[in-house]
Backbone as CSV, one residue per row, in Angstrom:
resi,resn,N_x,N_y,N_z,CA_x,CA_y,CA_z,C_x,C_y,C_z
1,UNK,-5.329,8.333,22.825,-4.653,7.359,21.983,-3.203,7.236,22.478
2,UNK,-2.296,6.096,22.467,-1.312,6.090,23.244,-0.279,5.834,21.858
3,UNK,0.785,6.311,22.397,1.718,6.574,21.832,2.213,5.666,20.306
4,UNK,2.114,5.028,21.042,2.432,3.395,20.173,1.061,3.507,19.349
5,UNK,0.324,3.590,19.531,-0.835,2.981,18.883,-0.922,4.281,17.369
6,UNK,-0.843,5.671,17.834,-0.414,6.456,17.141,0.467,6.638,16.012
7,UNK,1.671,6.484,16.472,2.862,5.715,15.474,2.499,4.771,14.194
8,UNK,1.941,3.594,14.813,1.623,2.564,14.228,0.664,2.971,13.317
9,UNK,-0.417,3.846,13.684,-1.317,4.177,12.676,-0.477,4.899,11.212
10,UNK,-0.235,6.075,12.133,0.666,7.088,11.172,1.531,6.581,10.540
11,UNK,2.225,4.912,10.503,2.970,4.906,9.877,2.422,4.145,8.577
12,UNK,1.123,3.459,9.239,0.381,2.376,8.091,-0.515,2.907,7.648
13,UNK,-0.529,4.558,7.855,-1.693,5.315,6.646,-0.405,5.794,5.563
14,UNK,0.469,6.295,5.957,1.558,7.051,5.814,1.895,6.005,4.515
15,UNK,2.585,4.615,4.823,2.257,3.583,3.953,1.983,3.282,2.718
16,UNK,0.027,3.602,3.048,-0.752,3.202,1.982,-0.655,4.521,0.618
17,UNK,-0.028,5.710,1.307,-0.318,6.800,0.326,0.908,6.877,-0.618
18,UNK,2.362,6.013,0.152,3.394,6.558,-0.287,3.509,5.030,-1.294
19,UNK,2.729,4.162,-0.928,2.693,3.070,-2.277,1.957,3.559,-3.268
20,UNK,0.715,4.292,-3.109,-0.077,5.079,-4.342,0.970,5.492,-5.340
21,UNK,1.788,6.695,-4.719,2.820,7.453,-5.731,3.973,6.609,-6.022
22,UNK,4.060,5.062,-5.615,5.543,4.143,-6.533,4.823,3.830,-7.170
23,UNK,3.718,3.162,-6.788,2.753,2.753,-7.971,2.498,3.681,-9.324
24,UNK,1.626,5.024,-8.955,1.846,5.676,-10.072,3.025,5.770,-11.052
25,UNK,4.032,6.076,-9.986,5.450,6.397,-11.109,5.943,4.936,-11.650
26,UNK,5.406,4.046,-11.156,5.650,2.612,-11.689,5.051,1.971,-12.562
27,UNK,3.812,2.928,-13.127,2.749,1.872,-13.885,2.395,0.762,-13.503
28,UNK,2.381,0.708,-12.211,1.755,-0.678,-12.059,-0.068,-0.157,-11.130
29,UNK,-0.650,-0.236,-12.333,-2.200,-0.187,-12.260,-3.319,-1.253,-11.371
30,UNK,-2.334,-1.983,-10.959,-2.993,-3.800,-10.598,-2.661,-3.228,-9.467
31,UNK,-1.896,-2.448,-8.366,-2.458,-2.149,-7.029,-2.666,-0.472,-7.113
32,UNK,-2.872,0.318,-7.863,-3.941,1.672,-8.048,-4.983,1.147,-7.185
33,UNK,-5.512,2.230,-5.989,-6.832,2.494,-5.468,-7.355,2.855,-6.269
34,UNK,-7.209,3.880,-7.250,-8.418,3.591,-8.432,-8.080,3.735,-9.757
35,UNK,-8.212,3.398,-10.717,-8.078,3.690,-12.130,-7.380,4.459,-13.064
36,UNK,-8.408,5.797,-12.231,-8.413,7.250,-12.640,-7.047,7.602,-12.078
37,UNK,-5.811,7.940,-13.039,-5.166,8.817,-12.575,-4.833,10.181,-11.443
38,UNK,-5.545,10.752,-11.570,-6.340,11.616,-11.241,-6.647,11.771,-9.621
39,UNK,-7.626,10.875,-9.562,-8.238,10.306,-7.928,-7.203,9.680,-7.290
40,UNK,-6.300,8.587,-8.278,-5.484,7.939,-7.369,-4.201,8.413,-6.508
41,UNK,-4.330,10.259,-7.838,-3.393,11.072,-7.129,-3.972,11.473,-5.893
42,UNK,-4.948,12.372,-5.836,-5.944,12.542,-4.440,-5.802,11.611,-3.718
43,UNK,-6.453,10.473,-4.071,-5.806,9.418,-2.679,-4.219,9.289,-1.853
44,UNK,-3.855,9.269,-2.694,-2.441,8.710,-2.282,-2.005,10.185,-1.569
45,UNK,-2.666,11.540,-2.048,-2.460,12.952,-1.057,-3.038,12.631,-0.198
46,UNK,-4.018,12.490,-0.329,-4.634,12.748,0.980,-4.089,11.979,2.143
47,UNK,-3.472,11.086,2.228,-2.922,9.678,2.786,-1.915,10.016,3.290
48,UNK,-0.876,10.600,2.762,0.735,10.622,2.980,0.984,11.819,3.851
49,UNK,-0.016,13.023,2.949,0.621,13.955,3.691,0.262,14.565,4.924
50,UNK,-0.768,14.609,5.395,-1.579,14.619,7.119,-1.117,14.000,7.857
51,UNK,-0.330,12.859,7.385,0.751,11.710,8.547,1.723,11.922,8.011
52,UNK,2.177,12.563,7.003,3.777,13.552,7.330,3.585,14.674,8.185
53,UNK,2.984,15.468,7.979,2.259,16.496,9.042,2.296,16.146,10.292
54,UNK,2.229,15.334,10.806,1.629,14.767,12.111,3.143,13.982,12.866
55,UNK,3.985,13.363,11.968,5.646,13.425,12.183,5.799,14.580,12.300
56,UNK,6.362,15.250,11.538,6.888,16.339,11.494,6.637,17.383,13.034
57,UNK,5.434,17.138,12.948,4.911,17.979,14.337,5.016,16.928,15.618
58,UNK,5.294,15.768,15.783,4.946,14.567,16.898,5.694,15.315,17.910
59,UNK,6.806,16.005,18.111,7.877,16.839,19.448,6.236,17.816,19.947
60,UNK,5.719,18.130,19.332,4.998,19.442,19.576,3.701,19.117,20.132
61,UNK,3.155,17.888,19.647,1.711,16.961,20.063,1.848,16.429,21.212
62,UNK,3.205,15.648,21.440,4.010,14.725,22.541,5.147,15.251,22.761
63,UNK,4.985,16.076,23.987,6.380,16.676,24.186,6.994,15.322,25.387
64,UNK,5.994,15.042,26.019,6.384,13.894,27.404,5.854,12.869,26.635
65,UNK,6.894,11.581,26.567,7.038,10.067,26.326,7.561,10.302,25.060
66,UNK,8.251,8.878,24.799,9.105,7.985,23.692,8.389,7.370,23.132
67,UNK,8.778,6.670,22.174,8.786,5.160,21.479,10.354,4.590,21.539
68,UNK,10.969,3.629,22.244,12.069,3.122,22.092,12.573,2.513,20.871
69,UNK,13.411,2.690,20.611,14.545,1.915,19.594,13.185,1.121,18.811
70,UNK,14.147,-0.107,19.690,13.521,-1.750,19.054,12.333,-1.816,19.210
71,UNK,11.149,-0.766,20.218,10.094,-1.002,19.738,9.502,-0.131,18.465
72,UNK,9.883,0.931,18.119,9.728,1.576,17.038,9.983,1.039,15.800
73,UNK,11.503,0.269,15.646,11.667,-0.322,14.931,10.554,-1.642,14.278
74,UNK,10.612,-2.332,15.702,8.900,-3.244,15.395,7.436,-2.649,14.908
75,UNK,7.177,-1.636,15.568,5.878,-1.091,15.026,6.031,-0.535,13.559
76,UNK,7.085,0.017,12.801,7.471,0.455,11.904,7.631,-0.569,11.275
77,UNK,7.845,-1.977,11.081,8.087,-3.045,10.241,6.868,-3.644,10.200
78,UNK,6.271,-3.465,11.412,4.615,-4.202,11.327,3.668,-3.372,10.373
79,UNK,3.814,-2.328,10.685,3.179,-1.284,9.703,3.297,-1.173,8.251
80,UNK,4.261,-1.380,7.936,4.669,-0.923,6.493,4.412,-2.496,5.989
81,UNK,4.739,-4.064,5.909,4.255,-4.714,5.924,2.594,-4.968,5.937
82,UNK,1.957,-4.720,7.038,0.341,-4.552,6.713,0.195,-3.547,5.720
83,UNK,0.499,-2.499,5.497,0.219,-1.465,4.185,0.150,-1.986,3.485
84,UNK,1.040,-2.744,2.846,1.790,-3.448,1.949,0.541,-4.533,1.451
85,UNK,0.495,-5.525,2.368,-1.118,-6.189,2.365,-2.350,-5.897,2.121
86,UNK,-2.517,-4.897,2.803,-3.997,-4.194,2.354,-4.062,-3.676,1.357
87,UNK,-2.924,-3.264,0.914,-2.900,-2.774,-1.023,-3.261,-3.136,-1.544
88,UNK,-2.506,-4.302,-1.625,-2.549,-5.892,-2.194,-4.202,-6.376,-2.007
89,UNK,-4.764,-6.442,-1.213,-6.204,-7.312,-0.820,-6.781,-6.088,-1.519
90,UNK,-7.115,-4.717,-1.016,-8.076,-3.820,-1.411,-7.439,-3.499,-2.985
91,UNK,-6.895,-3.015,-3.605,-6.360,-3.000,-4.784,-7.180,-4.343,-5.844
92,UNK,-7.159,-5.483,-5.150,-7.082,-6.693,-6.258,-9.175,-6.710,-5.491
93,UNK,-9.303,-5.765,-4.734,-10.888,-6.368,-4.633,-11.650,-5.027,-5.449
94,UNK,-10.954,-3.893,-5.414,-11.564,-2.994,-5.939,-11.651,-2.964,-7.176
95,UNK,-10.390,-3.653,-7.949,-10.023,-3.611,-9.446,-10.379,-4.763,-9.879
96,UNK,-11.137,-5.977,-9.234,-11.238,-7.126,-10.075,-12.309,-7.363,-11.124
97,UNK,-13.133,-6.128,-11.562,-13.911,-6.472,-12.749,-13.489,-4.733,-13.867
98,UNK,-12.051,-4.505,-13.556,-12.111,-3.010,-14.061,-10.761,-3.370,-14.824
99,UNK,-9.876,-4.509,-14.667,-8.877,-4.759,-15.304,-9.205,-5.875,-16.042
100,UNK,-9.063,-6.022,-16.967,-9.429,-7.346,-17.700,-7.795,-8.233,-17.979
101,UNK,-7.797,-9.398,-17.242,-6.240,-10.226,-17.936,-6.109,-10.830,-18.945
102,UNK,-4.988,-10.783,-19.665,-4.672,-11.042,-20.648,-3.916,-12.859,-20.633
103,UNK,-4.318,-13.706,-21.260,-3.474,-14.813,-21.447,-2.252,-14.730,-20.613
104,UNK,-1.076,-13.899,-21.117,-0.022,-13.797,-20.898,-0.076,-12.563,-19.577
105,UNK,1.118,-13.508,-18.797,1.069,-12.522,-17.431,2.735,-12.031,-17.257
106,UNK,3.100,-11.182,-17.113,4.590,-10.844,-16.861,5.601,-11.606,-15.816
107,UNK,6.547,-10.997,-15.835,7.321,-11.787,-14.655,7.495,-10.918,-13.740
108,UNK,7.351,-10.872,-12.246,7.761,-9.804,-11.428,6.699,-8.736,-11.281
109,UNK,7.160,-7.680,-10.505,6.536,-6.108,-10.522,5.905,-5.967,-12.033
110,UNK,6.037,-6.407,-13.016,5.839,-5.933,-14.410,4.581,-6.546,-14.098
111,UNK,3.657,-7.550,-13.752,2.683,-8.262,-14.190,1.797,-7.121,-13.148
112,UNK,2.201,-6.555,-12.193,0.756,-5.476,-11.988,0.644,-4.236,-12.938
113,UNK,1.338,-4.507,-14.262,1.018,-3.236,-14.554,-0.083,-3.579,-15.729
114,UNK,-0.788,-4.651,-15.400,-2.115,-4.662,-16.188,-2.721,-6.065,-15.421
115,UNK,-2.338,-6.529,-14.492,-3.338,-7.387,-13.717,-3.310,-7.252,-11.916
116,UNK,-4.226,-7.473,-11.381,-4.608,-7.057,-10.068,-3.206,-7.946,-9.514
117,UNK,-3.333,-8.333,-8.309,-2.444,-9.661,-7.781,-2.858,-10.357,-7.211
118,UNK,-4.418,-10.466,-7.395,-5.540,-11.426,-6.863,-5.440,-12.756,-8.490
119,UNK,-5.138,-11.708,-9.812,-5.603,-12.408,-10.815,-3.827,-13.213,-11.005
120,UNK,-3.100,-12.585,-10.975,-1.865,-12.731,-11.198,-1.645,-14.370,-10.216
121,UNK,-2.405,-14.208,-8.806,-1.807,-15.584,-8.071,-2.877,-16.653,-8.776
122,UNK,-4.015,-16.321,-9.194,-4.987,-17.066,-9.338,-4.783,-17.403,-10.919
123,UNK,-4.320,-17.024,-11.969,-3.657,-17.391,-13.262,-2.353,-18.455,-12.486
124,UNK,-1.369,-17.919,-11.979,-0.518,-18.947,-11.613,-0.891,-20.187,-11.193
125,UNK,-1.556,-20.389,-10.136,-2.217,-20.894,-9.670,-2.940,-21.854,-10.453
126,UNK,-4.329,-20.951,-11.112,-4.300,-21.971,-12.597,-2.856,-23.040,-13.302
127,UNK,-2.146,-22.049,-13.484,-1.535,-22.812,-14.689,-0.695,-24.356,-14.098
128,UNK,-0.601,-23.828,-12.804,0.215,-25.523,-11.831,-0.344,-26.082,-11.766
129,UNK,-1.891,-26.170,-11.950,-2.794,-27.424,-12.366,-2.508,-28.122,-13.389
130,UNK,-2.318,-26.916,-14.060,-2.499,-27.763,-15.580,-1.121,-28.156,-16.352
131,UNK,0.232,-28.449,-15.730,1.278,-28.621,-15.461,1.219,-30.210,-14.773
């Protein structure tokens, strides 16, 4: 596996685990991998910390070659961005018959803390029709 490609992984698993735990401490349930408190803690461990592990140790795995600056910087913005997405898509596909929406949708970060953001664009969405 080459260097870059490595990085990039580690940084977009790394990502998905360390949105689990804002999420948790955020109440926002609408991108939870799952439901259950509980599991979503397990997930979001299991996720974060094997690719902190794997930083932490990268001098010791790869003692010969870099990642430069500006390309690190790029793979690191591409990464955390796709995380960010796949939350978003898998979150709103896993949770779309486990959250039920309510009429009223919040404004902001507040509206995942009881609707997916599949339902949240698709209520909006709705309502500019009917506008």
């Amino acid at each position: 596996m080459s260097l870059t490609f490595e990085y990039f992984l580690l940084v977009f698993i790394a990502g998905l685990g360390f949105l689990q735990f804002a999420a948790m401490k955020g109440g926002l349930r609408g991108i939870w991998l799952s439901l259950d408190l509980s599991k979503n803690r397990f997930y979001a461990a299991v996720l974060s910390f094997p690719a902190m592990l794997a930083f932490f140790t990268w001098n010791y795995r790869n003692p010969v070659g870099i990642i430069e600056g500006a390309q690190q910087a790029g793979l690191f913005s591409l990464a955390a961005a796709l995380s960010v997405l796949f939350t978003i898509a898998l979150s709103s596909l896993i949770n779309r018959n486990k959250l039920k929406p309510s009429r009223k949708i919040d404004a902001g970060l507040e509206a995942l803390r009881s609707h997916t953001y599949y339902q949240i664009i698709k209520a909006k969405l709705g309502n500019a029709d009917q506008d």
